[in-house]
C-alpha positions in Angstrom: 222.7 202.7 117.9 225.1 203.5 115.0 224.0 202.1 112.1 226.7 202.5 108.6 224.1 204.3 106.3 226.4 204.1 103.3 225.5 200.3 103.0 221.9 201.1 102.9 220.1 198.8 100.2 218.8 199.8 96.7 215.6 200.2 95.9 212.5 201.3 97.6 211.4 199.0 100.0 214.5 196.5 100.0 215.6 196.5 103.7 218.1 194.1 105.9 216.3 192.0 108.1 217.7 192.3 112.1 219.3 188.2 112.8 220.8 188.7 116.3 221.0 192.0 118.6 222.7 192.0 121.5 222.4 195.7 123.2 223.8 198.4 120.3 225.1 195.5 118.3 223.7 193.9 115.5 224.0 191.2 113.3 222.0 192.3 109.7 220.8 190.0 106.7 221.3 190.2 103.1 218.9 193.0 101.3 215.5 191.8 100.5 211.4 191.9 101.6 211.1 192.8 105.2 209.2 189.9 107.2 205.1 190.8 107.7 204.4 193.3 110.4 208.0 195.0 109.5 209.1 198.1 107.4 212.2 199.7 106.3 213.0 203.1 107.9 215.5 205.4 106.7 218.5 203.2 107.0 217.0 200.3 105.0 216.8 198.3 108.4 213.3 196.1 108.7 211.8 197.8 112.0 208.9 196.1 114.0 205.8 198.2 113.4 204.7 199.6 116.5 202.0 202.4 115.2 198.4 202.3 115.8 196.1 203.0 113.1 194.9 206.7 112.3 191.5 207.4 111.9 190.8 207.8 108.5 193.0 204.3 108.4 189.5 202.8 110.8 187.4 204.9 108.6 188.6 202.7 105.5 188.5 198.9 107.5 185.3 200.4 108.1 184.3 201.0 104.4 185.7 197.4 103.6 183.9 195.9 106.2 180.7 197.0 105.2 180.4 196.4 101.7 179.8 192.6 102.3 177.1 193.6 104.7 175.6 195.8 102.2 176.0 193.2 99.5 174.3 190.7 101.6 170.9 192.9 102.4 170.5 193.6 99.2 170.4 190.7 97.8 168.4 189.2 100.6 166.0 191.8 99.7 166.1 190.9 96.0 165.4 187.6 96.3 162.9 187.3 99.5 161.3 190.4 99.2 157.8 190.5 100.2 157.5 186.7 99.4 158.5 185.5 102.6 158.4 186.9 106.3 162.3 185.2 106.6 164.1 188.2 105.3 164.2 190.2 108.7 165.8 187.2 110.3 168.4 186.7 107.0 169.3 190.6 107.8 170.2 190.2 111.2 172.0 186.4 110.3 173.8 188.5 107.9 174.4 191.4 110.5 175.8 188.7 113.3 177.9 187.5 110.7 179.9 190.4 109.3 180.0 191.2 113.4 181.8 187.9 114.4 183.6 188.3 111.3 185.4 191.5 111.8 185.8 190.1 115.6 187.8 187.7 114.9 189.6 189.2 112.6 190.5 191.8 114.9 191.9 189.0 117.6 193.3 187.1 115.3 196.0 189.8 113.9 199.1 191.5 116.1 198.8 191.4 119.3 196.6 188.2 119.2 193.5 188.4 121.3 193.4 192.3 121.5 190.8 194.0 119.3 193.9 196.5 118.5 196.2 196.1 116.1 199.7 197.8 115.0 200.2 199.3 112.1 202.9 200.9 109.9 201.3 204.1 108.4 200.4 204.6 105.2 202.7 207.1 103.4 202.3 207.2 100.1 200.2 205.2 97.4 203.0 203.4 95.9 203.3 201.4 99.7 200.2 199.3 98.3 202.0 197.8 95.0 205.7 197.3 96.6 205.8 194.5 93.7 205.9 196.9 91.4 209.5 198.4 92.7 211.6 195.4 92.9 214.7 196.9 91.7 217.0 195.4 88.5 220.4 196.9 89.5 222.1 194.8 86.7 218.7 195.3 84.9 219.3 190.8 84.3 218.5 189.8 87.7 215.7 191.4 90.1 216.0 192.0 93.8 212.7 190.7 95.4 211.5 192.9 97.8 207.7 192.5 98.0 206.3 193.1 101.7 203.1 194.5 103.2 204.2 198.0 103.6 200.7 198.9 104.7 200.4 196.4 106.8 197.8 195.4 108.3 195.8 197.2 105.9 196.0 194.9 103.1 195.8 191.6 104.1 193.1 192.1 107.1 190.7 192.6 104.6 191.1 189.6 103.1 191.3 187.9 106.1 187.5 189.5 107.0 186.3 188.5 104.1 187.1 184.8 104.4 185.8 184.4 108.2 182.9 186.3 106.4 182.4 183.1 104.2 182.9 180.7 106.7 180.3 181.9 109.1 177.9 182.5 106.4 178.3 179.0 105.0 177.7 177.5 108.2 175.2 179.9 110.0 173.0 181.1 106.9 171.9 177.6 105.3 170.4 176.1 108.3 169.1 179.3 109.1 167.0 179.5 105.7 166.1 175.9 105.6 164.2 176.2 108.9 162.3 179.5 108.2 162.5 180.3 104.6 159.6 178.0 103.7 157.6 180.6 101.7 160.2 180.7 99.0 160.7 178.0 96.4 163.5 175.6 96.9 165.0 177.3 94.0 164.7 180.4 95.7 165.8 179.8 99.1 169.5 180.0 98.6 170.0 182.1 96.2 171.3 184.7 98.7 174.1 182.6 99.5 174.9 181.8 95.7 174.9 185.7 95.3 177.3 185.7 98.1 179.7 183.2 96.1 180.2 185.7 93.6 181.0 189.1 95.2 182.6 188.0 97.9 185.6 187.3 95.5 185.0 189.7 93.2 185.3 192.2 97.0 188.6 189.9 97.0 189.7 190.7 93.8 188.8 194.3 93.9 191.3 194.3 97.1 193.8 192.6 95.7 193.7 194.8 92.7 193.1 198.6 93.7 193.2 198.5 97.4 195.4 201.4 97.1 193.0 203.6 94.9 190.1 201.9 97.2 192.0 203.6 100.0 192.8 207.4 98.7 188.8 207.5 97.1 186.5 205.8 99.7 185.1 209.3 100.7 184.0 210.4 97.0 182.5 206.6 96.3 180.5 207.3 99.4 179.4 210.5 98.4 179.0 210.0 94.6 176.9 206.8 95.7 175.1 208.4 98.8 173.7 210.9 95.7 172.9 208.2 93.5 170.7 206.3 95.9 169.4 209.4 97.2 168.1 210.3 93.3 166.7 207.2 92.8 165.1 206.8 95.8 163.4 210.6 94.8 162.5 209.2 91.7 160.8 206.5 92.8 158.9 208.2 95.4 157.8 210.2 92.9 156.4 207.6 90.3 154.5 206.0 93.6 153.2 209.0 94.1 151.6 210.1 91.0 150.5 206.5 90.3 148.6 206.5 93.2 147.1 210.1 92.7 146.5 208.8 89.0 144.6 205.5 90.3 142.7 207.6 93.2 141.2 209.7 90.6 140.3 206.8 88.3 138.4 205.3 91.5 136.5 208.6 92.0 135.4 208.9 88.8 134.3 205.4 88.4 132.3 206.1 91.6 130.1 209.0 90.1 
């Protein structure tokens, strides 16, 4: 297909969307974004993605997906503790639901009912913030050209996150109100409530750096993995010596 590359379009990721094709002939739009699940190549032309994601692309869904998880046992933990036998069954709620979540998400997004998905690549950092390249060729009026470069990359996350709060909203409620009886009523939900606030901070956080998220997931895990591991140490150790300290006080009150 020849395509006139001297009528290309400015700007970044401006591209001419494809209105009729008929063989090697084609019928182009005006400049502008390229429709979800479409890119520019070289010739400023909105191309169907038709990539698969890479791994370090899975490895990154992967990090997204379990922060809400992690988020979730925690505060489980925080706020059930030893109180109340309930916990072990909010973990594996929780677990089921970030599961199903990520599930549906999967079938839900190109091709529909497949847990694949197409993708078009990440090449550069600047593909995550394509709002912030609309071009001003008169430097007056801008060319709008905002599009999902990355797709799916940035907008299945948010779409996780929200069958995240639908399931939990109607799985986790009914689940606590049956067993959770050896926590107050105060206490009972305030799990969920925790899960009110970070799930759209997670959405925010997304919206915001998913870009930076992307390029430094490995070195968060790792700067994290040693904080957890040093506190963990630490606190060993204070259990430890308390008990060694408490121990000796026992034997001596024995003599």
């Amino acid at each position: 297909m020849a395509v006139d590359t001297g009528k290309t379009c400015i700007g970044l990721y401006c591209g001419k969307t494809v209105l009729f094709s008929n063989g090697s002939n084609e019928t182009f739009g005006e400049c502008g974004g390229c429709p979800r699940g479409q890119r520019t190549d070289s010739y400023s032309i909105c191309r169907q993605c038709m990539g698969t994601p890479v791994l370090y692309d899975w490895l990154y869904l992967g990090f997204m997906g379990l922060l809400p998880l992690i988020l979730h046992w925690f505060f489980i933990e925080w706020y059930s503790g030893k109180k109340s036998s309930s916990a072990f069954f909010q973990h594996i709620t929780a677990l089921l639901e970030c599961t199903v979540a990520a599930l549906i998400t999967l079938l839900v997004n190109d091709p529909v009912g497949y847990l694949h998905i197409r993708s078009c690549g990440v090449e550069k950092l600047s593909d995550w913030y394509t709002m912030l390249y609309n071009p001003s060729p008169d430097y007056v009026n801008t060319v709008h050209c905002t599009q999902e470069a990355v797709y799916p990359l940035y907008t299945i996350v948010f779409i996780y996150y929200a069958f995240c709060l639908v399931l939990m909203m109607l799985l986790r409620p009914l689940l606590i109100k049956k067993i959770a009886c050896g926590l107050g009523k105060s206490d009972r939900f305030k799990s969920i409530y925790a899960a009110l606030y970070f799930l759209p901070i997670l959405t925010v956080i997304q919206a915001v750096g998913g870009g930076l998220l992307y390029y430094a997931f490995p070195y968060i895990i790792l700067v994290l993995s040693l904080i957890t591991l040093a506190v963990y140490m630490s606190a060993s150790e204070i259990e430890v010596r308390l008990g060694s300290y408490y121990s000796r006080r026992l034997y001596f009150s024995t003599i």
